[in-house]
N, CA, C and O atoms as a GROMACS GRO file, in nm:
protein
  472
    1UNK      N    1  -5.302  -0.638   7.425
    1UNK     CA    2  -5.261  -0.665   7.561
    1UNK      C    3  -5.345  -0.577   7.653
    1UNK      O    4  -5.360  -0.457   7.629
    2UNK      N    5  -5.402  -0.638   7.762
    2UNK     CA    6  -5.496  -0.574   7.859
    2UNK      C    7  -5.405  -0.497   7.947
    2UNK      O    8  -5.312  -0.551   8.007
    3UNK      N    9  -5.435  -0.357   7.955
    3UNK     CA   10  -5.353  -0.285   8.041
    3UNK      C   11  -5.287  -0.305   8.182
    3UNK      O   12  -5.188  -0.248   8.228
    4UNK      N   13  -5.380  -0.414   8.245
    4UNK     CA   14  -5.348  -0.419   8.352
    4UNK      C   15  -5.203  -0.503   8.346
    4UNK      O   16  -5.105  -0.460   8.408
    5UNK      N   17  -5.197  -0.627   8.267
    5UNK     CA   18  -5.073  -0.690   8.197
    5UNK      C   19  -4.969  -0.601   8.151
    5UNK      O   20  -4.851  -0.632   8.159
    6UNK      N   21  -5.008  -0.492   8.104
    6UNK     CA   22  -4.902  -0.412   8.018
    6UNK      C   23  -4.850  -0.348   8.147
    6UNK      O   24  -4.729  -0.368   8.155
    7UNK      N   25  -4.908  -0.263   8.274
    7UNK     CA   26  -4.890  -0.240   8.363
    7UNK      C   27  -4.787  -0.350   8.431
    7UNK      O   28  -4.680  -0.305   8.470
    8UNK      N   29  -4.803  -0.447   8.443
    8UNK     CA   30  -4.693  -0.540   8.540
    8UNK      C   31  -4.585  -0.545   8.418
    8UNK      O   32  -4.476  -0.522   8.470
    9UNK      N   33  -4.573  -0.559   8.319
    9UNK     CA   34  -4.460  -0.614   8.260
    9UNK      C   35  -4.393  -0.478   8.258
    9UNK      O   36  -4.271  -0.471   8.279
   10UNK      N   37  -4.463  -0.372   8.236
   10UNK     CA   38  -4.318  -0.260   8.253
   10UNK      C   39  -4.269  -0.227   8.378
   10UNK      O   40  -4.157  -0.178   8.387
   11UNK      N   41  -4.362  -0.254   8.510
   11UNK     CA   42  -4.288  -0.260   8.655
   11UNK      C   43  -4.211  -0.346   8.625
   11UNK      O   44  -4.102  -0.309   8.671
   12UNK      N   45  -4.193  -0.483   8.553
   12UNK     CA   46  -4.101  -0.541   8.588
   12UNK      C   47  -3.942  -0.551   8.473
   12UNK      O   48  -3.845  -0.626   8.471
   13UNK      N   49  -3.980  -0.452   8.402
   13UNK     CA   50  -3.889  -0.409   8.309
   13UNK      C   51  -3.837  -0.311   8.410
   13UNK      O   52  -3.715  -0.319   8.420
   14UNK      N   53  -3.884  -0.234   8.476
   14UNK     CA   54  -3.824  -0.144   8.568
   14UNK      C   55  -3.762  -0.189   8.678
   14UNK      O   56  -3.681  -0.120   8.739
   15UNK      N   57  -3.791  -0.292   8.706
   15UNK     CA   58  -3.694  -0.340   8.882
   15UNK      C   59  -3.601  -0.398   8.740
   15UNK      O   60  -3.485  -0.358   8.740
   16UNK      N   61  -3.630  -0.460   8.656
   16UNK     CA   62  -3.469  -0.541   8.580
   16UNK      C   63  -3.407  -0.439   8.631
   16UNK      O   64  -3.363  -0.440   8.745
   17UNK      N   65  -3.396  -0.322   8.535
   17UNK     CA   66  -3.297  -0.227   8.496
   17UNK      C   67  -3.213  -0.188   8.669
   17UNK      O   68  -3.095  -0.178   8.704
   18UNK      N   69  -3.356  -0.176   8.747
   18UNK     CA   70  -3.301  -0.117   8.884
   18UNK      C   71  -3.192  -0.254   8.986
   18UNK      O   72  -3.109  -0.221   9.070
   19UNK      N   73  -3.214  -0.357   8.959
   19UNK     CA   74  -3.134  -0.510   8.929
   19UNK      C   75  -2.997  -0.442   8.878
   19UNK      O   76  -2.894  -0.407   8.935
   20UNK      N   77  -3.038  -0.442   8.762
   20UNK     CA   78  -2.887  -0.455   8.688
   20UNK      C   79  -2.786  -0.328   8.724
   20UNK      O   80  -2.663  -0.324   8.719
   21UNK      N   81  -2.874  -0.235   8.758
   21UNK     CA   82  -2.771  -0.129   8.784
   21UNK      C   83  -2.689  -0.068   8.917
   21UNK      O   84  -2.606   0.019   8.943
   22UNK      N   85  -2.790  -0.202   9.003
   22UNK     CA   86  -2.740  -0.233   9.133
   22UNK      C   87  -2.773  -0.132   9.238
   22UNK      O   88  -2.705  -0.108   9.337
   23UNK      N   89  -2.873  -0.083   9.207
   23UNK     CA   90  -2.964  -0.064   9.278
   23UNK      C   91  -3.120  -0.097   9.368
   23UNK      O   92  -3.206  -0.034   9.430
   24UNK      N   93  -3.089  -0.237   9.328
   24UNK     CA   94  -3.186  -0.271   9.415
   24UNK      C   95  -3.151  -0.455   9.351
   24UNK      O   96  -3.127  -0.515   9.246
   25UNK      N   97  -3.167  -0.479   9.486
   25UNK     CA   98  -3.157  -0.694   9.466
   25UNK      C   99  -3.261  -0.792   9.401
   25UNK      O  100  -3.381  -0.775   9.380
   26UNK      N  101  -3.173  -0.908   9.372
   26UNK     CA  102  -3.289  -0.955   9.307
   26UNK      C  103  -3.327  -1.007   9.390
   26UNK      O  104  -3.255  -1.028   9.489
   27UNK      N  105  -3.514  -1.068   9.378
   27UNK     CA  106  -3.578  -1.106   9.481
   27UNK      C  107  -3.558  -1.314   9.483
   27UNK      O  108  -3.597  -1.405   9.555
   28UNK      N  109  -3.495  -1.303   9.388
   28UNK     CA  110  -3.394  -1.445   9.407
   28UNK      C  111  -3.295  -1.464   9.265
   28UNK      O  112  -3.292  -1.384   9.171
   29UNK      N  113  -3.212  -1.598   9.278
   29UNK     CA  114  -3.110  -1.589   9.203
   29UNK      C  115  -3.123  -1.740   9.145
   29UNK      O  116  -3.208  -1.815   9.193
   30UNK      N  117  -3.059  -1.771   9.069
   30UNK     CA  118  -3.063  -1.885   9.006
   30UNK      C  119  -2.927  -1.952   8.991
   30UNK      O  120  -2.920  -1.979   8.871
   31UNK      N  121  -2.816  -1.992   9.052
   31UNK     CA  122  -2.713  -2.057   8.961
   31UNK      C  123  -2.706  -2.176   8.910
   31UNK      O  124  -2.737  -2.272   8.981
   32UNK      N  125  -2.666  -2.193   8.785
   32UNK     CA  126  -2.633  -2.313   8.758
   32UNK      C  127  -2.474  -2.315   8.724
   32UNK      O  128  -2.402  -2.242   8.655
   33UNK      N  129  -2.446  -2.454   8.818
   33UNK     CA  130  -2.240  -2.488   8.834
   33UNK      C  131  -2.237  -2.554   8.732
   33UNK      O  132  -2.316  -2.645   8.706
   34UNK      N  133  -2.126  -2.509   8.647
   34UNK     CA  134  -2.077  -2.604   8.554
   34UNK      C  135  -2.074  -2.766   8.611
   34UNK      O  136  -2.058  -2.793   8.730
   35UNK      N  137  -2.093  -2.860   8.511
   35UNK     CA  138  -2.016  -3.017   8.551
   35UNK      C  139  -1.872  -2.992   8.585
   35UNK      O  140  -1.820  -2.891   8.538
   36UNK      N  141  -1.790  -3.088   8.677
   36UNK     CA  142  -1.661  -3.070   8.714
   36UNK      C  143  -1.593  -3.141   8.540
   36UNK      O  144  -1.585  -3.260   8.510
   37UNK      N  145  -1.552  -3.015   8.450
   37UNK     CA  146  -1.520  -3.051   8.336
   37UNK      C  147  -1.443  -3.150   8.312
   37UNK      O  148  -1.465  -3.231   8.222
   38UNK      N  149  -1.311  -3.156   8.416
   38UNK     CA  150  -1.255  -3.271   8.393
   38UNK      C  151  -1.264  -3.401   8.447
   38UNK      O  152  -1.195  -3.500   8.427
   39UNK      N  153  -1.366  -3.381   8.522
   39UNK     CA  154  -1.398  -3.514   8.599
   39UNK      C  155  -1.512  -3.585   8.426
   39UNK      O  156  -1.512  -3.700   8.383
   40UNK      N  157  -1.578  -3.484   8.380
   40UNK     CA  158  -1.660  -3.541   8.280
   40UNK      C  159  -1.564  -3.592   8.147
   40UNK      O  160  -1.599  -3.680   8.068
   41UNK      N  161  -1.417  -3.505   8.139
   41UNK     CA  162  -1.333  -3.577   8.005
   41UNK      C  163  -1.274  -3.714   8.078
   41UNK      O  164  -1.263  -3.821   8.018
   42UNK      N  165  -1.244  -3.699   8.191
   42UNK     CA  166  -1.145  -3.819   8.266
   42UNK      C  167  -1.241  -3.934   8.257
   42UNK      O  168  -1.192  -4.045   8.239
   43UNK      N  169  -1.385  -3.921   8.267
   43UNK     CA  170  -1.439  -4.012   8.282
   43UNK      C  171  -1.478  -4.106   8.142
   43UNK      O  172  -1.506  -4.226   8.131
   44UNK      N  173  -1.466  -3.996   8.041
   44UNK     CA  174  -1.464  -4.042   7.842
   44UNK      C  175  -1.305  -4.095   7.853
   44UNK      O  176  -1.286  -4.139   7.740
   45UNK      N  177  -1.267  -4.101   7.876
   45UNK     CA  178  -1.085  -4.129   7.887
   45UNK      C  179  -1.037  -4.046   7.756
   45UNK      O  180  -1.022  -4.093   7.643
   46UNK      N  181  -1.020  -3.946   7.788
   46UNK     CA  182  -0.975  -3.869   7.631
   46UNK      C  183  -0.860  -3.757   7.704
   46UNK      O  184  -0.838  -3.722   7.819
   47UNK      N  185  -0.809  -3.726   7.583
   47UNK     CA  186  -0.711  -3.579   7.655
   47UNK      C  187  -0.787  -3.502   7.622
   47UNK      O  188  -0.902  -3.506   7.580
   48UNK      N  189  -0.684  -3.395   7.651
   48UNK     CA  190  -0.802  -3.262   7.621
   48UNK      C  191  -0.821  -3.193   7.502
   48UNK      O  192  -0.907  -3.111   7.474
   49UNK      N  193  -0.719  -3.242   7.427
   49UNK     CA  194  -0.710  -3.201   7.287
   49UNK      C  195  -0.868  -3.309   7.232
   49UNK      O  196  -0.965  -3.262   7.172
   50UNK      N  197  -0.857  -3.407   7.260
   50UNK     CA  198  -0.954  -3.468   7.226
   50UNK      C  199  -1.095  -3.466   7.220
   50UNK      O  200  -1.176  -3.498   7.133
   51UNK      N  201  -1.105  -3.424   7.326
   51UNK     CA  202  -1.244  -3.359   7.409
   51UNK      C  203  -1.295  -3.240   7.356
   51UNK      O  204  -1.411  -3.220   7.318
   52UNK      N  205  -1.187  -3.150   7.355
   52UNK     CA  206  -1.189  -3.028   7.311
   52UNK      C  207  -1.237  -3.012   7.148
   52UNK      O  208  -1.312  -2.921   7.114
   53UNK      N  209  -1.196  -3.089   7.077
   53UNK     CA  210  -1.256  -3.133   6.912
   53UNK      C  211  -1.367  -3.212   6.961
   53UNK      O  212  -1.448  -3.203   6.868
   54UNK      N  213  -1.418  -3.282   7.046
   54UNK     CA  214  -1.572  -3.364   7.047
   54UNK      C  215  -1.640  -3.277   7.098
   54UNK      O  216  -1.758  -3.307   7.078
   55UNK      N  217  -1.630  -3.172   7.161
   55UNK     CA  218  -1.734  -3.033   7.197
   55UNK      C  219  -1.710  -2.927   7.130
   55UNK      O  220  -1.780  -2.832   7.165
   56UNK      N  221  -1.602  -2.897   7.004
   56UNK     CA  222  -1.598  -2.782   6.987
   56UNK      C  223  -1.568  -2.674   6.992
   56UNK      O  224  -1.617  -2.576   6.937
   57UNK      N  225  -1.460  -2.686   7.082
   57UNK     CA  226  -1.372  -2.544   7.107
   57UNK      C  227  -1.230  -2.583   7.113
   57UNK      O  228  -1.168  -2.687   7.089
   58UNK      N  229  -1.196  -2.456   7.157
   58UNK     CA  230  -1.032  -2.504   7.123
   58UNK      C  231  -0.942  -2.586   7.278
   58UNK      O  232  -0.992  -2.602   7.390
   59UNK      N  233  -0.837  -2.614   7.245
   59UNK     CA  234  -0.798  -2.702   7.354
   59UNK      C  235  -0.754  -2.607   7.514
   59UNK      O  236  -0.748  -2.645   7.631
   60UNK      N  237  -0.729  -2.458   7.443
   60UNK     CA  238  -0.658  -2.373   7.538
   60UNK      C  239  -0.786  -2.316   7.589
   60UNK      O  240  -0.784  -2.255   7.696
   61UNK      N  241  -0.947  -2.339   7.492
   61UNK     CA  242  -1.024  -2.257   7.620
   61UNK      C  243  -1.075  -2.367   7.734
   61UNK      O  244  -1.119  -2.338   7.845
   62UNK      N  245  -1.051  -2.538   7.661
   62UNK     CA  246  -1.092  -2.638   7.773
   62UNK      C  247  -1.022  -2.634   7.876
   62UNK      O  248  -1.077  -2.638   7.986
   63UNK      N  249  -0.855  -2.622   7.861
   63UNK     CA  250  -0.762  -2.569   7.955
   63UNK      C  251  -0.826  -2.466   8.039
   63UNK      O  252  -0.925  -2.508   8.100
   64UNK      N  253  -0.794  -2.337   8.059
   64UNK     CA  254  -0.870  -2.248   8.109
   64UNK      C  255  -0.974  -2.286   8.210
   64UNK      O  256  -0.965  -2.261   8.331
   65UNK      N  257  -1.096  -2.362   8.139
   65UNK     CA  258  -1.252  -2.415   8.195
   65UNK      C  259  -1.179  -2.505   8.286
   65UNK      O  260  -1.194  -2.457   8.398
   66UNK      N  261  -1.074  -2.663   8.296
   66UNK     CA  262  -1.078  -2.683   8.424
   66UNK      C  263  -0.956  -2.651   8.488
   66UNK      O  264  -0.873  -2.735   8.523
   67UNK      N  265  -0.945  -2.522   8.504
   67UNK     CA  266  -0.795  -2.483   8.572
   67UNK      C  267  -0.872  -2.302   8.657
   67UNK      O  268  -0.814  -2.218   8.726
   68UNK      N  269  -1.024  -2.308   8.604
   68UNK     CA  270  -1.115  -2.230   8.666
   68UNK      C  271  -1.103  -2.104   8.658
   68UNK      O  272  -1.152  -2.040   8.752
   69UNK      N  273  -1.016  -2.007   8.518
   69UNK     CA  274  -0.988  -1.940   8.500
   69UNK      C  275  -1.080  -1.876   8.411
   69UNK      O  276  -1.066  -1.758   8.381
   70UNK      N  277  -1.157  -1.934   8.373
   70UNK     CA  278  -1.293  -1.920   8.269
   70UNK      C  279  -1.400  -2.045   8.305
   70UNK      O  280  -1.382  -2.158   8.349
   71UNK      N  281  -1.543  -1.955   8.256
   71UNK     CA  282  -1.653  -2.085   8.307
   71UNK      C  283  -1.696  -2.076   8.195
   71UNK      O  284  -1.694  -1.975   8.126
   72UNK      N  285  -1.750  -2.211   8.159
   72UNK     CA  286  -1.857  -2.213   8.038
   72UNK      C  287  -1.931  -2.129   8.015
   72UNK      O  288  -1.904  -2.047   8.103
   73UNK      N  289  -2.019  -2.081   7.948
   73UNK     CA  290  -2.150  -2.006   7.975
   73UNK      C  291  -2.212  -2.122   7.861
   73UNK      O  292  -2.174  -2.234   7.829
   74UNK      N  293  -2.329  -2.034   7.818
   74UNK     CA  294  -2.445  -2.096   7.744
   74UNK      C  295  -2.465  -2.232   7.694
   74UNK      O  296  -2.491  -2.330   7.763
   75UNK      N  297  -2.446  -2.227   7.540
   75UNK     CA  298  -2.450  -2.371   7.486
   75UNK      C  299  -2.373  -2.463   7.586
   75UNK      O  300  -2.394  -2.561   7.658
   76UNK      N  301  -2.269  -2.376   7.552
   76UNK     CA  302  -2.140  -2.479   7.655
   76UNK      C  303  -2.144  -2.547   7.728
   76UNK      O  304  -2.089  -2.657   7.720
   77UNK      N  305  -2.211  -2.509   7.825
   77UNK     CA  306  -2.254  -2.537   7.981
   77UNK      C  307  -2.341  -2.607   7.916
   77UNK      O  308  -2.294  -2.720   7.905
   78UNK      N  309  -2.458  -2.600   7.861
   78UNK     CA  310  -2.552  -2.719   7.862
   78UNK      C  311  -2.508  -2.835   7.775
   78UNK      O  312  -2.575  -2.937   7.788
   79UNK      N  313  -2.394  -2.838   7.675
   79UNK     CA  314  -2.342  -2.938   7.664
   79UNK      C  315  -2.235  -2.986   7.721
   79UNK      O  316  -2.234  -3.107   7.697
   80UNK      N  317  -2.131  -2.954   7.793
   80UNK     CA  318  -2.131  -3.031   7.900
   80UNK      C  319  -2.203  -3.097   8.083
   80UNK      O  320  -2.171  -3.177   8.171
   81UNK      N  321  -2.318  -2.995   8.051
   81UNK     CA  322  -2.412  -3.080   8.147
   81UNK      C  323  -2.428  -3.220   8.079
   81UNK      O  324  -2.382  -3.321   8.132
   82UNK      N  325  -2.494  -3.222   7.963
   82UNK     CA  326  -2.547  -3.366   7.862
   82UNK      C  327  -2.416  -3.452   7.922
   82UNK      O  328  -2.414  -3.552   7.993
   83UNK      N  329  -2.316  -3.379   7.868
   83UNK     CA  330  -2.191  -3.488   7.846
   83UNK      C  331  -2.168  -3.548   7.970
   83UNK      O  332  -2.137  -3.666   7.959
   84UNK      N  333  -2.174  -3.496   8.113
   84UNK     CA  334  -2.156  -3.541   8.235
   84UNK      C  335  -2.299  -3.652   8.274
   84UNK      O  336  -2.286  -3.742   8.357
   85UNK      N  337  -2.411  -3.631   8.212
   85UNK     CA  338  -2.510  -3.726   8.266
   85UNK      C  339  -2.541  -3.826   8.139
   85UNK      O  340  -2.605  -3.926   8.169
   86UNK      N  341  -2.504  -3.812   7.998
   86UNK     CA  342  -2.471  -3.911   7.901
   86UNK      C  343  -2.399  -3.888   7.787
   86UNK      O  344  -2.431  -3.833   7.682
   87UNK      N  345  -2.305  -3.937   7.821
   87UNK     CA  346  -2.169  -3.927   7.714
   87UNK      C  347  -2.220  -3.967   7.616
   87UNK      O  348  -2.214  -3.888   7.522
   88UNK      N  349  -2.296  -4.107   7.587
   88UNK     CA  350  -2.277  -4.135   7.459
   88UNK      C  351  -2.386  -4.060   7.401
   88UNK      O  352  -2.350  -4.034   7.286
   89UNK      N  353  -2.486  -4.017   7.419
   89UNK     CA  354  -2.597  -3.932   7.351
   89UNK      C  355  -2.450  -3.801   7.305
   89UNK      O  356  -2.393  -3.797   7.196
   90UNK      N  357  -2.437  -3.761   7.358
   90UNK     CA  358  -2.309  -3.647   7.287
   90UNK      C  359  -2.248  -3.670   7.188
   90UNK      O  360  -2.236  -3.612   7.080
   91UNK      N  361  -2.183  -3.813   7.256
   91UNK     CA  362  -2.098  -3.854   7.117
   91UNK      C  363  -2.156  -3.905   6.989
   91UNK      O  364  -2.078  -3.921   6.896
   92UNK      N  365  -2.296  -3.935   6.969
   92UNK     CA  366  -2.357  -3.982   6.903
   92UNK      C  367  -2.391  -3.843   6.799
   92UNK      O  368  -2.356  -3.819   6.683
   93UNK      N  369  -2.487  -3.756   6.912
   93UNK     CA  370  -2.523  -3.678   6.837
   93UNK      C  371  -2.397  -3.568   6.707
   93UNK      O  372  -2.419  -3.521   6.595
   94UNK      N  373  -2.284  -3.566   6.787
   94UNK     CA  374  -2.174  -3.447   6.784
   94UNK      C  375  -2.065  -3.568   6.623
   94UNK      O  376  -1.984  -3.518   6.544
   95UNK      N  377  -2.098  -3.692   6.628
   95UNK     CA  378  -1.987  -3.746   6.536
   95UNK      C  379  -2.050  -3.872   6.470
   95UNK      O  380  -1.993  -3.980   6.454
   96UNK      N  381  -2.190  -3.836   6.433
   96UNK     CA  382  -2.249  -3.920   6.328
   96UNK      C  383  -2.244  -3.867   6.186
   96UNK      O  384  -2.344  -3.796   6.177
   97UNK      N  385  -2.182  -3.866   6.076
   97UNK     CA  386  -2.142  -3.885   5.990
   97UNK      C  387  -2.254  -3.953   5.897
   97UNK      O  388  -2.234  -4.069   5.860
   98UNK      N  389  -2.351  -3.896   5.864
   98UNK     CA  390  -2.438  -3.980   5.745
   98UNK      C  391  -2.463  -4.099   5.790
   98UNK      O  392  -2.506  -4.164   5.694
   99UNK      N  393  -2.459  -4.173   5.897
   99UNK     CA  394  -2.489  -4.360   5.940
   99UNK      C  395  -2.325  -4.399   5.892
   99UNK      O  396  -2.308  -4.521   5.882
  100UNK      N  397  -2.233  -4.334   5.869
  100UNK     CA  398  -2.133  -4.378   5.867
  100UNK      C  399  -2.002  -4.346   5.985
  100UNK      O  400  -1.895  -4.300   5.944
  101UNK      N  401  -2.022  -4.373   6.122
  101UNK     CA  402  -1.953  -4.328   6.203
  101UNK      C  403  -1.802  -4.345   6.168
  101UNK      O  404  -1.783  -4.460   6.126
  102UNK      N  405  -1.683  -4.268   6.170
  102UNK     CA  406  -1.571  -4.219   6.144
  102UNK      C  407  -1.450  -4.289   6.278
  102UNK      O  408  -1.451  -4.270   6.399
  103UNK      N  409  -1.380  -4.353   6.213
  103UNK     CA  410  -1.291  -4.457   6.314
  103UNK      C  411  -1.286  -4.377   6.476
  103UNK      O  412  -1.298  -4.452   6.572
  104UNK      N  413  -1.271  -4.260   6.496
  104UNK     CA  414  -1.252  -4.138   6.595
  104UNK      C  415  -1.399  -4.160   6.661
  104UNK      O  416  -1.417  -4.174   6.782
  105UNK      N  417  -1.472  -4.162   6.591
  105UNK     CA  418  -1.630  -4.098   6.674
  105UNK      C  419  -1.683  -4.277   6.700
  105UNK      O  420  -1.762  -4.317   6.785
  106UNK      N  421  -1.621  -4.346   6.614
  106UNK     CA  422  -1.671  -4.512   6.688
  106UNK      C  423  -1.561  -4.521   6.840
  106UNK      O  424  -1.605  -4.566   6.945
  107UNK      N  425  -1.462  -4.486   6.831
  107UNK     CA  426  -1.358  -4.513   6.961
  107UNK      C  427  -1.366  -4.430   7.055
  107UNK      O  428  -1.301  -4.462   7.155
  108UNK      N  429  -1.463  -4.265   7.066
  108UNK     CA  430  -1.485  -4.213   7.125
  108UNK      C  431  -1.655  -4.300   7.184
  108UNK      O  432  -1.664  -4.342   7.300
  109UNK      N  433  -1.756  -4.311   7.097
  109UNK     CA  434  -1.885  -4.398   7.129
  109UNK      C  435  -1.841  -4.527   7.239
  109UNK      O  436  -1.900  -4.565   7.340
  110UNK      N  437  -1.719  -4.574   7.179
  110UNK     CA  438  -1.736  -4.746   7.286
  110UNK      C  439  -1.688  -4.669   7.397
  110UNK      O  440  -1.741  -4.714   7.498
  111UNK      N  441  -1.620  -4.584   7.420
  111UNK     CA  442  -1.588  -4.529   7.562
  111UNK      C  443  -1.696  -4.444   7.630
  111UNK      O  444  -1.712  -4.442   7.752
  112UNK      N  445  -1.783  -4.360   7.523
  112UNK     CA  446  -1.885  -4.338   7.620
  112UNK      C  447  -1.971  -4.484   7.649
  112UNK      O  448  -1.973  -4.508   7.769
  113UNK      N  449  -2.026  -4.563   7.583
  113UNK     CA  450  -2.074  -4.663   7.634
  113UNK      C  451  -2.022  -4.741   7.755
  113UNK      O  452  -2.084  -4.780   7.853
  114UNK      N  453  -1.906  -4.752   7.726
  114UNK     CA  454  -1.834  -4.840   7.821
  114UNK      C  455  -1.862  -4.743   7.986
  114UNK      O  456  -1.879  -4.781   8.102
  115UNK      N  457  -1.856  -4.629   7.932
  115UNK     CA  458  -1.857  -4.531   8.082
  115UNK      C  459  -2.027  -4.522   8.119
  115UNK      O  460  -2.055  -4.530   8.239
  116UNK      N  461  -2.122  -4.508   8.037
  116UNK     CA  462  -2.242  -4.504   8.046
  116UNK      C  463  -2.325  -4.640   8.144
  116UNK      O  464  -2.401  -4.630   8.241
  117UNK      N  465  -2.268  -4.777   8.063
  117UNK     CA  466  -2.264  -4.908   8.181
  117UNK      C  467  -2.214  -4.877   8.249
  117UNK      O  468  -2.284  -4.937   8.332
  118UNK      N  469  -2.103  -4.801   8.344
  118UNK     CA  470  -2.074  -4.842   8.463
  118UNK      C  471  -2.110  -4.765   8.591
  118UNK      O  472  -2.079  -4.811   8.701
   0.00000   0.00000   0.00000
């Protein structure tokens, strides 16, 4: 690494730290808003117990997520981004079964489809 490179990346290892310790601002910010979670299950027509087993967590932390008491973070958030702009790619990917889709993950698929047409 050419010094002059090594030079910027530890200034900027140094404003992080001075960032994080709140001493000094960042020179911009980034948010990304969750999807409105239940506008994205209401729109699969599922409860939340339901939903909550087609993404993976439990039903009391989906509770929580749309009652705004907790936010997604990571994976989370980017799978329910997917799930809000295509359900059925989710449901596809999350409850394919060997090419043998499972009575649950075919009746969850025709509803994302059905929601995906409209």
């Amino acid at each position: 690494m050419k010094n002059e490179t090594f030079a910027k990346l530890a200034t900027s290892i140094k404003e992080a730290g001075e960032i994080k310790a709140g001493h000094r601002a960042p020179s911009r910010m980034y948010e990304i808003k969750p999807p409105e979670i239940r506008m994205v299950r209401e729109r699969l027509d599922v409860s939340q117990g339901e939903f909550a087993v087609m993404i993976g967590v439990s039903a009391r932390t989906l509770q929580n997520w749309e009652q705004g008491r907790r936010q997604p973070d990571g994976p989370a958030k980017a799978l329910l981004t997917i799930a809000s702009r295509n359900p059925a790619a989710v449901l596809d990917a999350l409850h394919a079964q060997r090419g043998v889709p499972s009575t649950k993950s075919m009746r969850f698929s025709t509803r994302a489809a059905r929601v995906s047409n409209a």
